[in-house]
N, C-alpha and C positions, 0 to 999 in steps of 0.2 A: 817634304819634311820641313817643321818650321825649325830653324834655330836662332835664337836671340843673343846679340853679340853683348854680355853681360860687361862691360868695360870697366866697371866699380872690380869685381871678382877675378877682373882680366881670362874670361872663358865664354868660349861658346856653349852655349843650352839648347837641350831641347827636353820637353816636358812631355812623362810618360804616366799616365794615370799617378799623375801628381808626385813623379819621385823625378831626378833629373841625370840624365846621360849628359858628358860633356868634355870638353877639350879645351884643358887651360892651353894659356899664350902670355909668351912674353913679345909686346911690339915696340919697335924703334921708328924712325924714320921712315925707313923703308924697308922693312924685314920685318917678317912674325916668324918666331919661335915655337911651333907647338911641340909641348912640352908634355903631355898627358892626358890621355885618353881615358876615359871611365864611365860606363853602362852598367846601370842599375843590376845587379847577382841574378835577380830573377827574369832580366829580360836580355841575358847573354845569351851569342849562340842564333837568336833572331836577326842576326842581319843589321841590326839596331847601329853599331859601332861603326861599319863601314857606310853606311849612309850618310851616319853624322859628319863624318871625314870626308866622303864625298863632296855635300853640301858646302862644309868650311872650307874645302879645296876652291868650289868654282869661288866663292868669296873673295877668298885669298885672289884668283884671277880677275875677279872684275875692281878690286882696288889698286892693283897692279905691283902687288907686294912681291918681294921674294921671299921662298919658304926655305926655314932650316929646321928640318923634319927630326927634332931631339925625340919624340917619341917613337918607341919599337914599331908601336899597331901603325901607325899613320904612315912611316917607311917603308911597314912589310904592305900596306894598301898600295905605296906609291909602285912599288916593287911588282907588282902584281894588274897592275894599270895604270903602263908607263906614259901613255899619254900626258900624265902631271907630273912628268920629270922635268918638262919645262919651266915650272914653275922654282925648282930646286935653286940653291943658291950655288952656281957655279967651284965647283971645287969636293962638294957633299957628293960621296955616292952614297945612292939606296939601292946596289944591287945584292 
């Protein structure tokens, strides 16, 4: 999946026969907030959402940031594949 780290709009993108799935963020120093998750109505349900979340996870991991998962879906993702609990900011649970 490509996603483009849109930083003007503060959100991750990815582009779906020209409409756009994505996952704002708020970042600091060293912390991203994502904040909300949203797939285009007609291409929910495809898997589309957790992907995108996926993706911005390993992200999140290779710039060495910690996550504080304010959005539901990216919690219940973390929830559900806790592998990326390490990435959590100590103190947050997503169980």
């Amino acid at each position: 999946m490509k996603v483009v780290d849109n930083k003007e709009k503060k959100r991750f993108e990815h582009e779906i026969n020209g409409k756009l799935a994505f996952i704002d963020y708020i970042l600091t120093s060293n912390k991203i907030f994502l904040t909300h998750t949203e797939v285009p109505e007609e291409f929910e349900g495809q898997g589309i959402g957790s992907e995108l979340v996926k993706t911005v996870l390993q992200e999140v991991k290779d710039r060495d940031l910690v996550l504080v998962p304010l959005c539901p879906f990216v919690a219940g993702y973390i929830k559900r594949h806790p592998k990326w609990k390490e990435l959590v900011l100590r103190g947050i649970n997503v169980d």
